[in-house]
GULO-243009 format. One record per residue (C-alpha): x, y, z; residue in one letter. Coordinates in steps of 0.1 Angstrom, whole numbers, plus 5000, padded with zeros to 4 digits. Example, Ala and Ser with C-alpha at 12.3 -4.5 7.8 and 13.67 -1.06 7.14 Angstrom:
% residues 2
512349555078A513749895071S
***
This chain:
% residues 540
594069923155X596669853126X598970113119X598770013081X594570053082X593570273052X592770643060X590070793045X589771193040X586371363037X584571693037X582371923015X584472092984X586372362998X586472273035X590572213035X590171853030X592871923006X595272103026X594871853055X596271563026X599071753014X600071793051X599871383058X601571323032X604171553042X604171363077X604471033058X601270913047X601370723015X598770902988X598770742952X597870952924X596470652903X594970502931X592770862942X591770872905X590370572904X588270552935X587270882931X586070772898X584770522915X582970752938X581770962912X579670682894X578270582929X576770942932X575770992894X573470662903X572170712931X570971082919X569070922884X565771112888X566671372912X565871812900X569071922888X571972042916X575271912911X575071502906X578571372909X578471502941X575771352951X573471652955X570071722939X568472012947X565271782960X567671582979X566871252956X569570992968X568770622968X570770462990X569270112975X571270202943X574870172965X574869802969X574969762938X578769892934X580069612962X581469402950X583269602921X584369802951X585569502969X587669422942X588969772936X590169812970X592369492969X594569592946X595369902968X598069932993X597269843028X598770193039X596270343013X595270723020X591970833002X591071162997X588071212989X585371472992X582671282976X582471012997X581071233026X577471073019X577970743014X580970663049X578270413056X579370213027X582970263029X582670163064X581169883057X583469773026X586769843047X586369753078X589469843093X589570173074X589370513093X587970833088X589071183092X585971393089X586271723080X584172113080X584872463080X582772783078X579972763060X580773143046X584173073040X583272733019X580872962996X583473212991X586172932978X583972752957X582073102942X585673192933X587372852920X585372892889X582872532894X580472672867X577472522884X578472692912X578873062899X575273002882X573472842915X575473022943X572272892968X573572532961X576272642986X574872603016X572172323012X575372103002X577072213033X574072073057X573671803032X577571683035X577871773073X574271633086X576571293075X579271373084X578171453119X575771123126X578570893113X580871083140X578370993165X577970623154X581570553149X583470733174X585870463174X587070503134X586470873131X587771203138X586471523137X588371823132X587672213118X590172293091X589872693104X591772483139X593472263113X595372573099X596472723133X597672403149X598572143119X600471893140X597971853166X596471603138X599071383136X598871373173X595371253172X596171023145X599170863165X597270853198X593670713184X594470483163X598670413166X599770583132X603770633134X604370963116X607971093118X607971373141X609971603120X608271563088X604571623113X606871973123X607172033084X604772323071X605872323032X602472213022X601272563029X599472723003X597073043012X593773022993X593573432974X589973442992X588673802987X586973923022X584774133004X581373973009X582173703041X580273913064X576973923043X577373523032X578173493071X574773703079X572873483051X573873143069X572673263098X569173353089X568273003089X568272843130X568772483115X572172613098X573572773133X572272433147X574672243128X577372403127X577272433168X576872073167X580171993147X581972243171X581172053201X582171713189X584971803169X588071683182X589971973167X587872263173X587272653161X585272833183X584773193175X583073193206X584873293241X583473413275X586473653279X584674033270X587374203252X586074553259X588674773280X590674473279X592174493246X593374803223X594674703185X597874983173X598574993136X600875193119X600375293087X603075443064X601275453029X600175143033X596075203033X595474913002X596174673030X593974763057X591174633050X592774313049X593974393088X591074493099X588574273085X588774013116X588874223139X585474383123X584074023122X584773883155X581973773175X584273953205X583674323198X587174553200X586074863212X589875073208X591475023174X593975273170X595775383135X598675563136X598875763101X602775783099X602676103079X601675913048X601776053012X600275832992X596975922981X595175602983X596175603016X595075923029X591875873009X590875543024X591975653062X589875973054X586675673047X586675513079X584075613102X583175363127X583575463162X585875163177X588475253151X590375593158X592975713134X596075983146X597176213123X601276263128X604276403112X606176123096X608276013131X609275613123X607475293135X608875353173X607175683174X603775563156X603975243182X604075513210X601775743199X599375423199X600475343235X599475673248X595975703233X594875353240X592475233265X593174913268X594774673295X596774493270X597874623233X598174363198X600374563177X599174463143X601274613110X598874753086X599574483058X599874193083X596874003095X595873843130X593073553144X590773733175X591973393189X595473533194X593473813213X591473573234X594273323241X597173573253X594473753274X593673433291X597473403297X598173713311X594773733333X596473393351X600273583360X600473943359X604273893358X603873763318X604174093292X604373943261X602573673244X603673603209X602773303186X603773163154X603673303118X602473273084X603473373059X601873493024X602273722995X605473662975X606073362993X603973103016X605572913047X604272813081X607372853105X607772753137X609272983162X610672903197X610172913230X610973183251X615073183256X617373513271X620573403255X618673303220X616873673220X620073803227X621473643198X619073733175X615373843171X612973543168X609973723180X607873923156X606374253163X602974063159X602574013202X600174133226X601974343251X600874413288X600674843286X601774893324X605274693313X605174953283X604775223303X607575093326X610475093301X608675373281X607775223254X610175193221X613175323216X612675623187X616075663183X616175343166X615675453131X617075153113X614874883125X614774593147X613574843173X610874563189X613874333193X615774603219X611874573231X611874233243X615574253258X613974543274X611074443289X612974093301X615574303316X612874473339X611874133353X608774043326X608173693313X607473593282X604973343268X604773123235X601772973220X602372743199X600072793169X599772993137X597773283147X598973543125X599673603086X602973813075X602973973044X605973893023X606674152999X609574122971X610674492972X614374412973X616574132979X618274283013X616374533032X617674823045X618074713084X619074393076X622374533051X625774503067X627074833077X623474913094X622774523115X626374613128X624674983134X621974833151X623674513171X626374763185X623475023197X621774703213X625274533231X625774903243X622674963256X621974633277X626174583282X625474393315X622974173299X625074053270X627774043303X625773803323X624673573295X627973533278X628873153287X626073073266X625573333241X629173293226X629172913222X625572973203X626673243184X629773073172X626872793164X625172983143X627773113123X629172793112X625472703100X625472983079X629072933068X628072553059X625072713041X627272933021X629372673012X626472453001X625072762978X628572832963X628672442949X625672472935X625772842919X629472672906X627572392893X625472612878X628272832863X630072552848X627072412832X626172732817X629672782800X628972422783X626272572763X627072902762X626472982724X622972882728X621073222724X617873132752X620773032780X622073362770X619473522778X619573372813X622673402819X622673802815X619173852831X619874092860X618173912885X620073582880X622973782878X621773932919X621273632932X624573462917X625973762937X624373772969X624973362971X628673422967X628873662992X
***
């Protein structure tokens, strides 16, 4: 097929259809702003017709709540199609989430055009749309899910029939493993994306879905077989796939340690999957770091469900919380989880896998994202000695074999200042263990903005904390030297460059400012104290 052959988008409202087009056109897929307003426009008229004498629901996209579509009333649009489409690009990229019912006609108008086909949880869909304020939708809540088998039942049979131009992908696999659909678009059908840009995450954005009520909208999908049908039937053919589902039973197999410093507002957050996973956790262990916040105490005082056990302790620092979760837990293999950080079961399932197939690997880690005060997908690397030596590139977030815990016992408390998993890993890979990294998004990390430098990471205490490390494993740094110096020396002169690059422009900025310095609102910016700390810490 022709790499200029239009690509078409589509999938119910709130399925990530969205997300999936900000990310193409981050990889180099041309999307026109005029162009999506007018065929969905377009669209929209399609759907209005077709509906004329159907009970209510929501018309312009294409739903009634008898189901009333003619199809007869589509031909009619044709040739006014026809024509709209030839004044758009050949490279044209439609999104389009109304167009799920009517690919027939698209198909049919364009050919060459292909489709990416898109779903997602059925819960998870209600719970975006109840909360992005569609009026309709807050008034008729049940619409939800009759849409969702309405939109999918298409989507799914023009899968089947058009192999060839379609693809089928879950946007809950879309968000863990975004590059794997430019993959599939460059080996179906011959797209070129630049392999950079397809590496480039910035059109991250977290949806603020509240977890509240997923496990009762999950529960009300359920009730009917003809939904769990479905939705088993997108799985299996979709060529990105989410499967809550695994044969691996996580009992005795798993414990989850989270420490918790006053920190209790956030766990519900932590723990909600592991309370929904279709993979029951039996040994989920939090470690009350002597907290004093009340909230906290309170809501640790609430829990009462017996896989989740909560240890009372002095206030001893993460190290000591850590190993006071490695000594009570059960399980074969420990995901340390921080109690305002979030993990996928799939993390679970996947590193178990790994580790059941070479009982020399201890440490399965996997790539983060990031939310709160900022949103990024970031890519980490690959296992490296000389690049962990360097500098710490693997976040506590892992799931950690206990016997090679129990080996090097455990972390080192005496690390008060931080970066105490880093002397971890150097640790454990000093004892002979391997490391493994899955390359997907299967965490969140909370980003708060509680100060600009945090306390580990200020000068006088990383020198604190690199010289305690170098000391310690002296005949590690020894052997790697050779290649540690030459990256370390790399490194610094990509920061220095960096620095240099931020000086010109906080200079810009300065001498720009003193143009129009009697203007009383630059004033104003120009004295605020947080301009005035970043000015600082940029010319540092």
């Amino acid at each position: 097929m022709p790499t200029n052959a239009p690509l078409i988008i589509t999938g119910m409202h709130g399925s990530g259809t969205d997300a999936i087009s900000r990310y193409l056109q981050s990889a180099g897929f041309h999307f026109d702003v005029n162009s999506e307003k007018a065929l969905n426009s377009f669209q929209t008229k399609i759907n209005r017709s077709a509906c004329k004498g159907g009970h209510k629901g929501i018309p312009d996209w294409g739903y009634t709540e008898d189901l009333k579509f003619n199809y007869a009333k589509i031909e009619s649009f044709h040739s006014v199609g026809k024509s709209l489409f030839t004044h758009q690009p050949n490279n044209l990229a439609w999104h389009s989430p109304n167009s799920a019912i009517t690919l027939d006609f698209y198909s049919t108008l364009l050919p060459n055009a292909n489709f990416i086909l898109v779903y997602q949880n059925p819960w998870e869909v209600k719970q975006a749309l109840i909360q992005s304020g569609n009026s309709i939708i807050e008034q008729n809540p049940q619409y939800v899910y009759d849409i969702w088998n309405w939109y999918n039942s298409h989507i799914l049979e023009f899968a089947k029939s058009n192999s060839e131009k379609s693809i089928l992908i879950s946007s809950n696999a879309f968000i863990q493993e975004p590059y794997k659909v430019a993959e599939l678009l460059h080996q179906k059908w011959g797209y070129k994306l630049d392999r950079q840009k397809a590496r480039d995450y910035s059109f991250y954005t977290p949806e603020p879905i509240s977890r509240e009520y997923i496990p009762k909208l999950r529960n009300e999908f359920f009730s009917e077989s003809k939904n769990k049908e479905l939705l088993e039937s997108l799985h299996n053919m979709s060529a990105l796939k989410f499967d809550a589902k695994s044969t691996t039973a996580l009992s005795n197999l798993i414990s989850v340690i989270i420490p918790c410093y006053n920190q209790g507002h956030y766990l519900d957050e932590a723990l909600y999957a592991l309370r929904t996973s279709t993979n029951t956790i039996d040994d989920i262990i939090i470690v009350n770091d002597g907290s004093t916040d009340s909230t906290t105490i309170e809501i640790l005082d609430s829990i009462n469900e017996s896989n989740i056990q909560v240890i009372n302790q002095i206030n001893g620092g993460l190290s000591n919380a850590r190993n006071s979760g490695i000594k009570a837990s059960k399980g074969k293999y420990i995901l340390f989880l921080d109690a305002d950080n979030k993990a996928d079961t799939r993390y679970i399932l996947e590193a178990i896998e790994i580790m059941e197939r070479d009982d020399k690997t201890a440490v399965v880690y996997a790539n983060p994202r990031f939310f709160g005060e900022h949103s990024l997908m970031r890519t980490v690397k690959d296992f490296e000695i000389t690049e962990l030596l360097n500098q710490n590139y693997i976040d506590a977030c892992t799931v950690v074999r206990k016997e090679a815990l129990d080996q090097i016992g455990g972390f080192d408390e005496s690390m008060k200042l931080g970066y105490e998993d880093w002397e971890t890993w150097i640790n454990l890979h000093k004892h002979g263990w391997k490391f493994h990294h899955i390359d997907k998004f299967l965490f969140d990390y909370r980003v708060k903005d509680q100060s600009m430098v945090t306390n580990s990471n200020k000068p006088e205490n990383r020198e604190k904390i690199v010289s305690y490390v170098c000391r310690k494993h002296i005949e590690l740094y020894k052997s790697n030297i050779e290649q540690l110096i030459p990256k370390m020396v790399k490194n610094y002169a990509e920061l220095e460059s960096l620095c240099i690059e931020r000086q010109g422009i906080i200079d810009q900025l300065t001498t720009n400012l003193s143009k129009y310095q009697n203007i009383p609102a630059l004033k104003a910016i120009k004295n605020n104290s947080t301009i005035k700390k970043i000015a600082n810490l940029f010319s540092k």
